[in-house]
VOMILO-237948 format. One line per 10 residues: number of its first residue (from 1); their letters; for each residue x, y, z of C-alpha. Coordinates in Angstrom, 2 decimals, m for minus. Layout:
N
NUM) a) X,Y,Z  ...
***
This chain:
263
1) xxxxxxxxxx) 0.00,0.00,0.00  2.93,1.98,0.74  4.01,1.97,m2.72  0.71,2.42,m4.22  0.42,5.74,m1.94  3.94,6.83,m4.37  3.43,5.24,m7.84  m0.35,4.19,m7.84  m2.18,0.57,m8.57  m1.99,m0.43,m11.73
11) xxxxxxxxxx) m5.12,m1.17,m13.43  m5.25,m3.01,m16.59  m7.93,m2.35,m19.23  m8.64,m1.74,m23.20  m9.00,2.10,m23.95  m10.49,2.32,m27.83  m9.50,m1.34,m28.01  m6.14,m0.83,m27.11  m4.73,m1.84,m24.12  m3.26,0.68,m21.24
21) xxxxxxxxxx) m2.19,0.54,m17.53  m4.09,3.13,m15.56  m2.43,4.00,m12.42  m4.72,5.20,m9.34  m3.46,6.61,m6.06  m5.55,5.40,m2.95  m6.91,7.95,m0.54  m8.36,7.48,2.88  m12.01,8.60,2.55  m13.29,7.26,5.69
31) xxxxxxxxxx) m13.18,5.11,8.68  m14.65,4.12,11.43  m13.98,1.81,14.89  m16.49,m0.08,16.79  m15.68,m2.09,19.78  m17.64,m3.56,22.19  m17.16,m2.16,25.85  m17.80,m5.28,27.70  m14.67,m7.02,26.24  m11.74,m6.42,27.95
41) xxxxxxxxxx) m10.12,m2.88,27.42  m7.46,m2.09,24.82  m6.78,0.56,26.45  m4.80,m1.36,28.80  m1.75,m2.21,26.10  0.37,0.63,25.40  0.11,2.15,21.84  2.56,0.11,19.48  2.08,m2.46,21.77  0.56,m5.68,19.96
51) xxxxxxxxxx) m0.95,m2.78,17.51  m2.36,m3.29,14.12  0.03,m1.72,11.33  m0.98,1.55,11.87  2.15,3.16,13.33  2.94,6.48,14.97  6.51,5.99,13.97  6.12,8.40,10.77  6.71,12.09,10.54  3.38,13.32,10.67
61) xxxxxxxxxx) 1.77,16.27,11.24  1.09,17.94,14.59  m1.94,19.70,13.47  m5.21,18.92,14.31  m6.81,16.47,11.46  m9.91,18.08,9.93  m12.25,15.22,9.58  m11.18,13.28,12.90  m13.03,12.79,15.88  m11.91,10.17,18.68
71) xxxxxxxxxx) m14.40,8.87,21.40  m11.46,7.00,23.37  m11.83,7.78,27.04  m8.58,7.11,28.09  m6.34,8.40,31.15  m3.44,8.28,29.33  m1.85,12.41,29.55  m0.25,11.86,26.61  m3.61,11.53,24.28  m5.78,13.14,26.94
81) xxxxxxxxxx) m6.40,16.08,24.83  m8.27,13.57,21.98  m11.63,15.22,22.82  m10.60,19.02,21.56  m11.26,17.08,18.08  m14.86,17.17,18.11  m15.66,18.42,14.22  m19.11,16.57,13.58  m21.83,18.31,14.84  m23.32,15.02,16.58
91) xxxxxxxxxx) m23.90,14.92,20.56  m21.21,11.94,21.61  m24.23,10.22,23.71  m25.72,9.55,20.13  m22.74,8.14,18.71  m20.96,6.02,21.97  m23.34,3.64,22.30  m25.56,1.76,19.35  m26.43,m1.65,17.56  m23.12,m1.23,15.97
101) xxxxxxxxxx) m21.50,m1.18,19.10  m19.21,1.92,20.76  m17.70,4.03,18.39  m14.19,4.97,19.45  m12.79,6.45,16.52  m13.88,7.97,13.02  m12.86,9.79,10.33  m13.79,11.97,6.55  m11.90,13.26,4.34  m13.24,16.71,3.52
111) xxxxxxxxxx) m10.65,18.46,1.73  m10.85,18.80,m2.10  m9.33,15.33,m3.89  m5.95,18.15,m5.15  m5.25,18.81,m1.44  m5.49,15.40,m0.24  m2.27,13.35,0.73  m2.27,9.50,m0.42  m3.78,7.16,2.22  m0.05,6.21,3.82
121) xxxxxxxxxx) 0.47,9.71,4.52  m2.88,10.28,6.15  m2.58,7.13,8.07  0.71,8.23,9.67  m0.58,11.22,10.39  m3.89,10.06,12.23  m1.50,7.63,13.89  0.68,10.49,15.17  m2.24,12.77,16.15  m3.90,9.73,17.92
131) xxxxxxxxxx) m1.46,7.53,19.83  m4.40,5.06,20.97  m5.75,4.42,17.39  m2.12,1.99,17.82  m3.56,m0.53,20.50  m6.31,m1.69,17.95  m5.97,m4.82,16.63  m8.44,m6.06,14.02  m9.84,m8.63,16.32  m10.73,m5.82,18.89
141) xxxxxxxxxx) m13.03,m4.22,16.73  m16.65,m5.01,16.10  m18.20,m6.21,12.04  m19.23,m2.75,12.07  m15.60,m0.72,11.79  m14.86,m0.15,8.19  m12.67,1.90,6.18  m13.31,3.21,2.89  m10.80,4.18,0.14  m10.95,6.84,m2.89
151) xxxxxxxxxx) m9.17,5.81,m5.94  m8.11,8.96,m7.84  m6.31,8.57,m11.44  m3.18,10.10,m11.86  m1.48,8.89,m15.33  m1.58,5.85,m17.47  1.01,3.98,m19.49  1.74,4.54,m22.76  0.74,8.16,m22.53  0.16,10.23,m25.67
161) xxxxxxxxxx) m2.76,12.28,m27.40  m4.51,9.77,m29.79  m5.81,8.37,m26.22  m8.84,10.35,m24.63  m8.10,10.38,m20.79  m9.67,8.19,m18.16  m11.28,10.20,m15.64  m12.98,7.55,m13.72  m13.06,7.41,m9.89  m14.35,4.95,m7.24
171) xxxxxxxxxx) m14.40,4.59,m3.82  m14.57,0.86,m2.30  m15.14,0.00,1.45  m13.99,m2.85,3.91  m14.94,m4.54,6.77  m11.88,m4.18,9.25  m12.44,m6.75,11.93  m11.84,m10.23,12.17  m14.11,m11.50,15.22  m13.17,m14.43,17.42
181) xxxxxxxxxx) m15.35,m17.39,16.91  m18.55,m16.95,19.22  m18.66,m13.49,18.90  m22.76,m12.54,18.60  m23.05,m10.53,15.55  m26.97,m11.29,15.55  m27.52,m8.10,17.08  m25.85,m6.15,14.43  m27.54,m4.93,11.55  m24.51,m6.45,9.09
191) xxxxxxxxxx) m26.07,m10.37,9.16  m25.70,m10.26,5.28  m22.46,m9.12,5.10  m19.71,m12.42,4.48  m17.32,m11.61,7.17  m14.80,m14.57,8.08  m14.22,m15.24,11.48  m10.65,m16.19,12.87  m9.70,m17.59,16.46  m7.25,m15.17,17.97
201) xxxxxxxxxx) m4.24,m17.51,17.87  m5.00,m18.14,14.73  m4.55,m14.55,13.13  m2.60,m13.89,10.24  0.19,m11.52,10.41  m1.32,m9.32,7.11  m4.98,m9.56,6.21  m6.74,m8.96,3.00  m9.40,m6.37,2.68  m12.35,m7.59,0.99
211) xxxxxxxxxx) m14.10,m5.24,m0.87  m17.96,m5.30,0.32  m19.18,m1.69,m1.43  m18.55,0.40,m4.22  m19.17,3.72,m5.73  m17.85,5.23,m8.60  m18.11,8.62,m10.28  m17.50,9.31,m14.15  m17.34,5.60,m14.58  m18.07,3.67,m18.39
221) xxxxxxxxxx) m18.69,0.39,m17.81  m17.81,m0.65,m21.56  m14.54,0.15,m20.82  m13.44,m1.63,m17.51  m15.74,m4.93,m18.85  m13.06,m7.76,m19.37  m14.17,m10.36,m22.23  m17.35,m11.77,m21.92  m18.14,m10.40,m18.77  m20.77,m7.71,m17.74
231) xxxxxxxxxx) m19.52,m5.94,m14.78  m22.48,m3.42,m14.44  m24.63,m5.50,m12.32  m21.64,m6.31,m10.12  m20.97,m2.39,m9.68  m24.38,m1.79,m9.24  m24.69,m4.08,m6.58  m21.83,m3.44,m4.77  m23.32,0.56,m5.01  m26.52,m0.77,m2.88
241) xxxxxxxxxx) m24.31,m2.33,m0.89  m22.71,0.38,0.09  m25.53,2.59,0.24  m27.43,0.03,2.64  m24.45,0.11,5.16  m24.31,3.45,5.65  m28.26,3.58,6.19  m27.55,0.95,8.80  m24.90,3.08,11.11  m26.86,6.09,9.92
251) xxxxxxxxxx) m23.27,7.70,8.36  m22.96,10.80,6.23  m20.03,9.96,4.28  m19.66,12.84,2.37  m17.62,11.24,m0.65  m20.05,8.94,m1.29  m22.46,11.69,m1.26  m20.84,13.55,m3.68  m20.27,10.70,m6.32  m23.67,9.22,m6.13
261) xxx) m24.89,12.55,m6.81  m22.59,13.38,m9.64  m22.76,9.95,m11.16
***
């Protein structure tokens, strides 16, 4: 990911029948943590300690993050000043406690896409800002925490003017927890989402990311459909998709606001 933040993912696909690499550059859009306050607390390992690979070892910045908002309660001194962060307009009482569990931690990108920095950057950064984001591990958090990613294009390979360019943009989301086995996810409103479960011994060192939603913005489906295969319903889908799981956790993600309205 770290080199995708530099050089971009390449993507390859047929533009006017001939075929190109388009490179994207991920961005974080979103994120946010749900744990479940009667498990044991977290907050008890010290950040870095058995962490997830978020790390606060990165030159980031010391500014406040627009878009951040923690709802740690934690007596550390060193990240007792979390709470001057409070940039959504949403009383905390609403937002500690629901079906999804106890939000901790969230995130949205608001600057414009030109003044963003790639998803590495912005990680580093939250990491810095937020020491306790670093005792999470993916099997602390609750179905509900998910991350979502905007895919910006930056060039393609070969280059050159008898090529029209591909401005095409998406934004895909992920589940970031791996529960325990007997953890009750009834409860939640995510029962149709496929979410593998892992004992806690059992945890790979790197995880993958499925992606479980999509949204896309200037997007031609006759161009990114491989041989033979329709990927419009697919995108469509995974657009509902989306769409139903912010409904669920009642989320105003504002990039997905904007593409679904500038589709």
């Amino acid at each position: 990911m770290e080199e995708w933040s530099v050089y971009g993912a390449g993507v390859h696909i047929l533009l006017e029948g001939y075929p190109v690499i388009q490179y994207y550059v991920p961005y974080l859009s979103a994120i946010q943590l749900y744990i479940d306050p009667s498990r044991p607390s977290t907050s008890q390992r010290r950040p870095g300690e058995e962490s997830s690979t978020m790390s606060s070892s990165s030159s980031g910045s010391n500014d406040a993050i627009q878009g951040a908002q923690s709802h740690v309660e934690i007596g550390d001194a060193e990240i007792s000043a979390l709470n001057r962060l409070s940039l959504r307009d949403r009383p905390k009482t609403e937002t500690r406690n629901s079906p999804a569990g106890q939000l901790v931690f969230e995130y949205f990108e608001q600057d414009e896409p030109s003044s963003r920095k790639p998803l590495t950057n912005t990680v580093s950064d939250l990491a810095s800002q937020f020491p306790a984001l670093t005792t999470y591990r993916s099997c602390d958090l609750l179905p509900s925490s998910w991350i979502s990613v905007a895919w910006y294009p930056i060039y393609r390979v070969p280059m050159g003017p008898t090529l029209k360019n591909l401005d095409a943009c998406f934004l895909t989301y992920h589940c970031l927890s791996t529960p325990s086995n007997g953890t009750a996810t009834d409860s939640l409103p995510f029962r149709g989402f496929n979410i593998r479960e892992f004992d806690a011994a059992e945890m790979p060192s790197k995880l993958a990311l499925p992606t479980f939603g999509l949204a896309f913005y200037k997007f031609q489906a006759s161009i990114w459909n491989a041989p033979d295969v329709i990927e419009s319903p697919k995108a469509n889908s995974l657009l509902q998709e989306a769409d139903n799981w912010l409904r669920h956790l009642q989320v105003d993600h504002p990039d997905f606001r904007f593409f679904v309205t500038h589709t």
